[in-house]
matplotlib code that plots the C-alpha trace (Angstrom):
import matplotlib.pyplot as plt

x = [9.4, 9.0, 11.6, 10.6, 13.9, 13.2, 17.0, 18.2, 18.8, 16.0, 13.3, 10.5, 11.2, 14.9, 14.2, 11.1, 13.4, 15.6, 13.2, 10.4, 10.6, 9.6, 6.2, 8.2, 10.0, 6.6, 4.4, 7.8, 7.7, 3.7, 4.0, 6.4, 4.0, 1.2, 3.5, 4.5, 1.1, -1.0, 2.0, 0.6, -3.0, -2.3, -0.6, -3.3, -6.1, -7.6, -9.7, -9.2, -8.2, -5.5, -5.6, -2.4, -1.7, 0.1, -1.9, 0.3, 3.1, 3.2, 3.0, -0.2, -1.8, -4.8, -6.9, -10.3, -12.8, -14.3, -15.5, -16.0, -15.6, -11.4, -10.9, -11.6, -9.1, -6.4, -7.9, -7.3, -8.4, -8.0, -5.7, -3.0, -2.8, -3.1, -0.4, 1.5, 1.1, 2.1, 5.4, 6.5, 5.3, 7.4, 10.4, 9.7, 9.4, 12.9, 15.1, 14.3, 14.7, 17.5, 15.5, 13.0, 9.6, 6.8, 4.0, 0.9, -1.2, -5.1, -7.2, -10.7, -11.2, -10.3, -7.7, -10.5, -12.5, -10.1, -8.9, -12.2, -12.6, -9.4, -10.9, -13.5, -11.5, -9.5, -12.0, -13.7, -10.4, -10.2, -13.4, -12.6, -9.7, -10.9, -14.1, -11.7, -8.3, -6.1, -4.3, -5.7, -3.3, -4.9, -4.5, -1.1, -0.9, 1.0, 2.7, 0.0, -2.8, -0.3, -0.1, -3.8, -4.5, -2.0, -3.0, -6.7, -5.6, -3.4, -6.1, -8.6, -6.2, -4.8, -1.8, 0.0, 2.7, 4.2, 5.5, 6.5, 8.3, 6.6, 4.7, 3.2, 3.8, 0.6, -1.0, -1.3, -3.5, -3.1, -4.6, -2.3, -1.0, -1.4, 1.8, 2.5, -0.7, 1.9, 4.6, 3.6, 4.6, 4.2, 6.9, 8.6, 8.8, 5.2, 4.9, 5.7]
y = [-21.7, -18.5, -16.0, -13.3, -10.8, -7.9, -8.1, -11.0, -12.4, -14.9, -12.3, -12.1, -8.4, -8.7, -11.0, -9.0, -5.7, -7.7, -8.0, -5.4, -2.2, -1.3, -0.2, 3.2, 3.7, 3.6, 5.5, 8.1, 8.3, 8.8, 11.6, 13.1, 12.7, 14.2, 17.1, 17.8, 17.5, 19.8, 22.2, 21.9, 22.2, 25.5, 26.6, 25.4, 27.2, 23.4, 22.1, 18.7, 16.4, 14.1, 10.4, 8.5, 5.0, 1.5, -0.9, -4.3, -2.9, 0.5, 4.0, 5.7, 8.9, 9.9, 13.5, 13.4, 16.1, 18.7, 20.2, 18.0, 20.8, 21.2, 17.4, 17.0, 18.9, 16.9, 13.2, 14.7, 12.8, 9.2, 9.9, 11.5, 14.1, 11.7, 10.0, 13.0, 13.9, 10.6, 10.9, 14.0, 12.9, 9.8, 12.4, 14.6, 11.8, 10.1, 13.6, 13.6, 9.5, 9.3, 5.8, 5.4, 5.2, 2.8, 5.2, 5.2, 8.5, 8.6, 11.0, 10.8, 7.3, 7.3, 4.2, 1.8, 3.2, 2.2, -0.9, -2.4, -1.0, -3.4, -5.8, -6.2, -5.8, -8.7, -10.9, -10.3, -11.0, -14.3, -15.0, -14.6, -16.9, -19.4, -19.8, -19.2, -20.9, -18.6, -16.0, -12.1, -8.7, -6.0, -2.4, -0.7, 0.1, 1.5, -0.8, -0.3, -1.3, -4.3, -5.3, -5.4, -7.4, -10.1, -10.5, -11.0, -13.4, -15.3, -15.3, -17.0, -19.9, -18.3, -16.6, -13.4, -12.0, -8.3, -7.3, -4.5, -1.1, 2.1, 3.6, 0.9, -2.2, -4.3, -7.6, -11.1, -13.4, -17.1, -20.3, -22.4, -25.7, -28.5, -29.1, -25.4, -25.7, -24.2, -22.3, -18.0, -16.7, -12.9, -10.3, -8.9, -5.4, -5.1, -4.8, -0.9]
z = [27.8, 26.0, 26.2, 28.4, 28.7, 26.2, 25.6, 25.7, 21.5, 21.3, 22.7, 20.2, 19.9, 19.0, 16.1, 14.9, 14.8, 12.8, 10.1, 10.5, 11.5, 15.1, 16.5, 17.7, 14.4, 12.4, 14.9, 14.6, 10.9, 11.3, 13.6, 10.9, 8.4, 9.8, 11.2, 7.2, 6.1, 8.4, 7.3, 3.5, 4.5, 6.2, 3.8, 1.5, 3.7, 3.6, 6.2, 7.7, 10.5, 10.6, 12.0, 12.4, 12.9, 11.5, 9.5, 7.9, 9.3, 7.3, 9.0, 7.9, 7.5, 6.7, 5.9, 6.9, 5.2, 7.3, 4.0, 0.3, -1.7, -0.4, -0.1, -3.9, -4.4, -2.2, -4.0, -7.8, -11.2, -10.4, -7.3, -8.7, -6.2, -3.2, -4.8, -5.2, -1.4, -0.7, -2.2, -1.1, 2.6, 2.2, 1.4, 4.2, 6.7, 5.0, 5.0, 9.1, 9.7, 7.1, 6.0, 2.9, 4.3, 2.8, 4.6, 3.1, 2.8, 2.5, 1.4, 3.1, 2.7, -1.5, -1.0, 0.5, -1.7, -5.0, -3.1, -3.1, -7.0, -7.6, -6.0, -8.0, -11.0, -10.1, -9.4, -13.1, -14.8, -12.0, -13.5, -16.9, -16.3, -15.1, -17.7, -20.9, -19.1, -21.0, -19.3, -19.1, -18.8, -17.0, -17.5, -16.1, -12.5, -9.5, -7.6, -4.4, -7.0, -8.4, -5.1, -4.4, -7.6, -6.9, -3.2, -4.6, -7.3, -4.1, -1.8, -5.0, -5.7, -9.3, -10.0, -11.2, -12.6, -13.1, -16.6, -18.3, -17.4, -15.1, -16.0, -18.3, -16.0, -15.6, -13.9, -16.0, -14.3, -14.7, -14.1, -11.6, -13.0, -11.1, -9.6, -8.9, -5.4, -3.3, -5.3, -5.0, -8.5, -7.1, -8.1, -5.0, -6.3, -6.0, -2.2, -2.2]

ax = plt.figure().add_subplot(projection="3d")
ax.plot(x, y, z, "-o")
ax.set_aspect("equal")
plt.show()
């Protein structure tokens, strides 16, 4: 029989709360978010709407363009801005909640937009891998675009590793060995 008593300690919910954060807590620490961030647009004189919801368990925000020329502005050279709003939105939404948030801020689309760019990349260097069999670094990333990369490289049967320091830490892909089918070789610290 499946437990059915929201409160009682084998209910699904009680042991889900143990381990993830609740459905209420992220939709709170979206509603934060989006409060800080149509503050900035006003005070920005920027245009936009703002959709909220929870994807893979993460709070998330994102801007939506009612004009390209203003939402350039808020994406920035290679993201940095984004990234920039994402940080301070994580603040904002921790000094309320007193918790550190892992909310993820969008900027009309640019993070689908860069994880399918990553994407790609890691599937050359899978390629690459597996026609030379020696191992290939990639470029230094974030830990978002880490992340991507070594959930590609999972999801294609290879594996990767982390190395190096921020900002300069980077991807090496690898060819599994043969009695490693089942061991994940992933670095924790990439799942920011």
């Amino acid at each position: 029989p499946w437990p059915t008593s929201p409160g009682s300690p084998t209910s699904f919910t009680s042991m889900a709360q143990d381990d993830v954060t609740s459905i209420d807590q992220l939709n709170e620490e979206a509603d934060i978010a989006a409060d800080y961030l149509e503050g900035l647009l006003d005070i920005a004189d920027y245009e936009g709407d703002i959709e909220m919801g929870v994807r893979n368990n993460r709070p998330t925000v994102q801007i939506v363009a009612d004009d390209d020329t203003d939402i350039k502005h808020l994406i920035g050279r290679n993201g940095e801005v984004v990234d920039a709003l994402q940080q301070l939105t994580r603040l904002a939404v921790q000094q309320k909640t007193g918790e550190r948030s892992h909310l993820i801020v969008d900027v009309d689309g640019f993070l689908k937009r860069k994880r399918q760019h990553l994407r790609d990349v890691a599937l050359d260097a899978i390629d690459a891998v597996k026609e030379s069999g020696e191992p290939m670094d990639l470029k230094p990333m974030n830990s978002f675009e880490r992340k991507v990369v070594h959930d590609v490289v999972r999801d294609e049967g290879l594996k990767s590793r982390s190395h190096g320091e921020e900002p300069h830490r980077y991807v090496t892909v690898y060819l599994r060995n043969k009695n490693e089918d089942n061991v994940e070789e992933e670095e924790v610290d990439d799942q920011e």
